[in-house]
N, C-alpha and C positions, 0 to 999 in steps of 0.2 A: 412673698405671697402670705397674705395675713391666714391663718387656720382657723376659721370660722364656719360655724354649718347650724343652718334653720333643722328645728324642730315645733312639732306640736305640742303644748303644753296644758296635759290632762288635765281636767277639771279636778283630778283627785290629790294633785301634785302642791298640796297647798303650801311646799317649800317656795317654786320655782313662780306661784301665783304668787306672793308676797314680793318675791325679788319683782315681778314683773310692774307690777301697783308702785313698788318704789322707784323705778324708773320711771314711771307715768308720774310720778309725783313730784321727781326732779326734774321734768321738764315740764310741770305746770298744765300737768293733765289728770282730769280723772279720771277712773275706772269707770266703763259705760255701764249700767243694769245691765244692758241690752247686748250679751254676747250669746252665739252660740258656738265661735270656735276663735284659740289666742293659740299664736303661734309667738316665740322669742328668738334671735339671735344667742347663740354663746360663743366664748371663746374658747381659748384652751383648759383655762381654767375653770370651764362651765358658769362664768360668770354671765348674766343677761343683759348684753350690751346693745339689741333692739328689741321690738318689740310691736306686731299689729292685729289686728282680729276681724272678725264678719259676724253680721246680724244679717240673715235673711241673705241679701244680693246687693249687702251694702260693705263696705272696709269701713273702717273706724280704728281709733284707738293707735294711732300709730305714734312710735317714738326711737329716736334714736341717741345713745348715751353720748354727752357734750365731747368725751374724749375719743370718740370714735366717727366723729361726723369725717364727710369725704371722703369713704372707705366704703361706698355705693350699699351699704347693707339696706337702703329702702330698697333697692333691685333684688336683692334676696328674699325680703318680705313680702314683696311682690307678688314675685314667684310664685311663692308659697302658696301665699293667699288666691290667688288666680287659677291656680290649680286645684287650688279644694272648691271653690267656687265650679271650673269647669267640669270637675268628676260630677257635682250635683246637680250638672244640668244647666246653669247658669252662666250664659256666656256675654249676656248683658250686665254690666257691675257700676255698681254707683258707687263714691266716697262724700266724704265732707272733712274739708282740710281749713287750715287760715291762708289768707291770702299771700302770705308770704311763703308758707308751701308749695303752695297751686307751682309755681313752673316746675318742680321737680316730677309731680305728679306727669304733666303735660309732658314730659322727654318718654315718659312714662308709657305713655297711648291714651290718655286722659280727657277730655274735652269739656271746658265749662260752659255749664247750662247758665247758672244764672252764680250776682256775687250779692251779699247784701251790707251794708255800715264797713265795709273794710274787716269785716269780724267773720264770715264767714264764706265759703264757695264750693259749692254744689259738682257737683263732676261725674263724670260716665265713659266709658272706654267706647261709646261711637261718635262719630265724628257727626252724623245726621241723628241721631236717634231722640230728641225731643222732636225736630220736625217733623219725622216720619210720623210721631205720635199724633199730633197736632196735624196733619193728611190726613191719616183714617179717622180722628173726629170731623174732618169737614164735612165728611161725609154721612156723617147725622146729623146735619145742622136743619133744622126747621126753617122752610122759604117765609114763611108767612107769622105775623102774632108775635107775642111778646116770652123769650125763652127765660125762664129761670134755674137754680142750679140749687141743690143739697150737696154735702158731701156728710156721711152718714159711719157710724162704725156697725151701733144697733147691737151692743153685746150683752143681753138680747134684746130684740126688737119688741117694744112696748108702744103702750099708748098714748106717749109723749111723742114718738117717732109720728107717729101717725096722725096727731093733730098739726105737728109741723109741715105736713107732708101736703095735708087739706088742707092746709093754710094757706101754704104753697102753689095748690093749683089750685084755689080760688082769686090767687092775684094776678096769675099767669094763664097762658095760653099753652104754653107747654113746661114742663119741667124734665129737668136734665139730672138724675139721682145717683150721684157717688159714693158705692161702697167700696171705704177702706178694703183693699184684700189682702194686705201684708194678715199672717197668722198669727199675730203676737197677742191676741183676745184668750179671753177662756172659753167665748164660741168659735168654734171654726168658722172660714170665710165663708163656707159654699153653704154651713149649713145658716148664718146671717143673714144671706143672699135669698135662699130658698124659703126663711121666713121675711123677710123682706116683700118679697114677690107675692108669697101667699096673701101677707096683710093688704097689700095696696091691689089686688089682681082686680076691683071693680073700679077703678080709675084707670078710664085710658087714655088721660093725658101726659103718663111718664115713660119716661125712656131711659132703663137701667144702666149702669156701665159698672165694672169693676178700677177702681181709684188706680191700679198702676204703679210705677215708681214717680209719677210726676207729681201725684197730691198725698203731700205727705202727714201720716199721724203724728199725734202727741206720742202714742206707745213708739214707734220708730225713728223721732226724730233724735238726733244725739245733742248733749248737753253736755259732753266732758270735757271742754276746751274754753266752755262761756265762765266768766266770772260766776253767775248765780242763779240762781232756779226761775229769776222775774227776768232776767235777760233772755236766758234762753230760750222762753218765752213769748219773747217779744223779736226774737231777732227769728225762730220757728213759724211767727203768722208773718213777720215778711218777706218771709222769702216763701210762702204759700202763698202770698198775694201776688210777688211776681210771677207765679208759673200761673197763677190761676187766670192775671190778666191775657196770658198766650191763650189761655184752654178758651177765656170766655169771647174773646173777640172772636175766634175760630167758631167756636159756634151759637156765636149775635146772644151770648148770655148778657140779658140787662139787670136782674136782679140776684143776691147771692143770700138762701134765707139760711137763719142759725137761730139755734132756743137759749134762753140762758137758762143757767147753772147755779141757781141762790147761792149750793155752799161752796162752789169749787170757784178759789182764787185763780187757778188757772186759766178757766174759760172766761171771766170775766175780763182778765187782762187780755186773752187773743182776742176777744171779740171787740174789745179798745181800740186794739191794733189794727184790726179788720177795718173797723168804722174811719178809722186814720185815714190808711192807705186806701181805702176804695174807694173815698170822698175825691181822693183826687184825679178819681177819674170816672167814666158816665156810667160807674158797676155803682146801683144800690145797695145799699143793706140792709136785710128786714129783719131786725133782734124780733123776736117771737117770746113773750113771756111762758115761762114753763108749764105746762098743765099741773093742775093740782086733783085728786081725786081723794075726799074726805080729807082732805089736812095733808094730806102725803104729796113732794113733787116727784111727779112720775118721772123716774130717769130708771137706765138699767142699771146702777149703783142699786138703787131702792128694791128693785128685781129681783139682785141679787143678794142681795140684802135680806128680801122674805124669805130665799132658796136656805139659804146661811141656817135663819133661824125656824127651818122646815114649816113656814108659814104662809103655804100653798091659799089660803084663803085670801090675803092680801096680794100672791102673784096671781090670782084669777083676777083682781080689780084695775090689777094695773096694767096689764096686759092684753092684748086681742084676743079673739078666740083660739086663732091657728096657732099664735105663737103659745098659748096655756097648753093643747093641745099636747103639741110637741113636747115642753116640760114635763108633762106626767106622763110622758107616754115611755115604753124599756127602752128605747133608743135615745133619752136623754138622760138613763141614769148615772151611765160615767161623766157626764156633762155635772149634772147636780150632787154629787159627790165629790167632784174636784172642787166646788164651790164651796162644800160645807167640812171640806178638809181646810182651806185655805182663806183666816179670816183679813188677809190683806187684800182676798178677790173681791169683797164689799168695797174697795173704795174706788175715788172714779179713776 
């Protein structure tokens, strides 16, 4: 009987983080940004011989040391991790593994949603729970008229969003608007939502929804398994283009609108990928050039960007009324203080 036993590995511990990061790194993995909780395997001799973590309602980050494999300790990390998951409430759980993983997952309780290039595969511990998802959207599906789709983060919701938006429902008959709700922004979801809602409340061609675990962000997608930041990239918009193709036949989506992004290499490569993959099938794509106001492209980078350098003058220009509002009003001073603590929250 091997003496081994999972523990939690505090964020403060930055012995057992190091050991941890080296074991991701001899098997060819990186450490995700994106953790909130790293649990490890030891031995006897407290050495770190697995290793897995959770973002949100998702596992990531898993590894097990070359000299210790078939000695089930992914069952242990498991554990672990499904249980910190279930004390939080969370009994719906996603991963993302390689495909030569995936059967161990699957002994697991595991079920694949979707797999993309041999490089990646999507997973969830229910057996129905994409279709179940893809049910209760049937049930918004517009009988009649031509449906279009956003998927929207809005951190915060500006006057780029909102030209997108009229763009939107002047090509369409109706629009279908997804906001990201994973909380990984420096606006909260509900209060994104709530300015969202504000701004568009004299259109009543759209129909809100909160994004789920089915459409995923750039902030929550994981990237520590792909060779490099333009893969990951690219192999992130297609496997959003396969869950989006379920989402949008379900509910008769013909068009999919998106704005570009002058400075960000990122968006310009997903929306490459977008145009790719959705050529190949009867989903249009409507790149939307970015709104400009006086020389500036309105994005919430640039938002917060004015917030950054307390230059409230430039966030009244680029912004709605309700969402200006909101920014200077005492309910978003811990909001605009976190912003002008933190000059990595300017980028996109």
């Amino acid at each position: 009987m091997f003496d081994y036993f999972v523990s939690t590995v505090d964020k403060s511990d930055s012995y057992t983080l190091k050991k941890v990061e080296e074991l991701l790194a001899r098997e060819g993995i990186k450490k995700d940004r994106n953790l909130e909780h790293i649990c490890a395997v030891f031995d006897s001799n407290l050495n770190v011989i697995a290793t897995g973590s959770a973002f949100g309602n998702t596992l990531r980050c898993f590894a097990v040391s070359s000299e210790h494999r078939g000695e089930n300790l992914l069952s242990l990390i498991m554990g672990h991790l499904l249980e910190w998951e279930f004390l939080r409430g969370n009994d719906h759980v996603f991963l993302y593994t390689k495909p030569d993983s995936a059967k161990f997952f699957r002994d697991l309780g595991f079920y694949e949603i979707a797999q993309v290039d041999y490089s990646l595969v999507f997973m969830e511990n229910k057996r129905n729970g994409f279709s179940s998802y893809l049910g209760k959207l049937s049930k918004l599906r517009f009988d009649q008229g031509v449906s279009g789709c956003i998927v929207m983060n809005a951190n915060p919701f500006t006057k780029g969003h909102r030209y997108l938006i009229e763009h939107a429902c002047s090509v369409c008959d109706h629009l279908h608007l997804f906001v990201v709700s994973e909380d990984s922004s420096l606006v909260p979801y509900t209060t994104r939502l709530k300015l969202i809602e504000e701004g568009t409340a004299d259109l009543n061609n759209i129909k809100i929804h909160e994004s789920g675990s089915y459409i995923i962000s750039n902030a929550t997608f994981p990237s520590y398994f792909l060779k490099d930041d333009e893969e990951a990239m690219k192999i992130h918009a297609k496997l959003d283009v396969q869950l989006f193709k379920s989402i949008a036949k379900t509910l008769d989506i013909k068009v999919r609108f998106v704005g570009t992004e002058p400075s960000s290499v990122v968006t310009g490569i997903y929306n490459q990928v977008l145009c790719e993959e959705l050529s190949k099938s009867a989903i249009e794509l409507d790149i939307v050039p970015r709104l400009e106001i006086d020389g500036i492209a309105v994005s919430a980078s640039s938002v917060r960007k004015a917030i950054f350098e307390n230059d409230y003058d430039t966030v009244k220009k680029l912004v709605p009324e309700t969402t200006y509002k909101y920014l200077i009003s005492k309910e978003a001073d811990p909001l605009n203080e976190k912003i002008k603590r933190s000059p990595e929250s300017i980028q996109h």
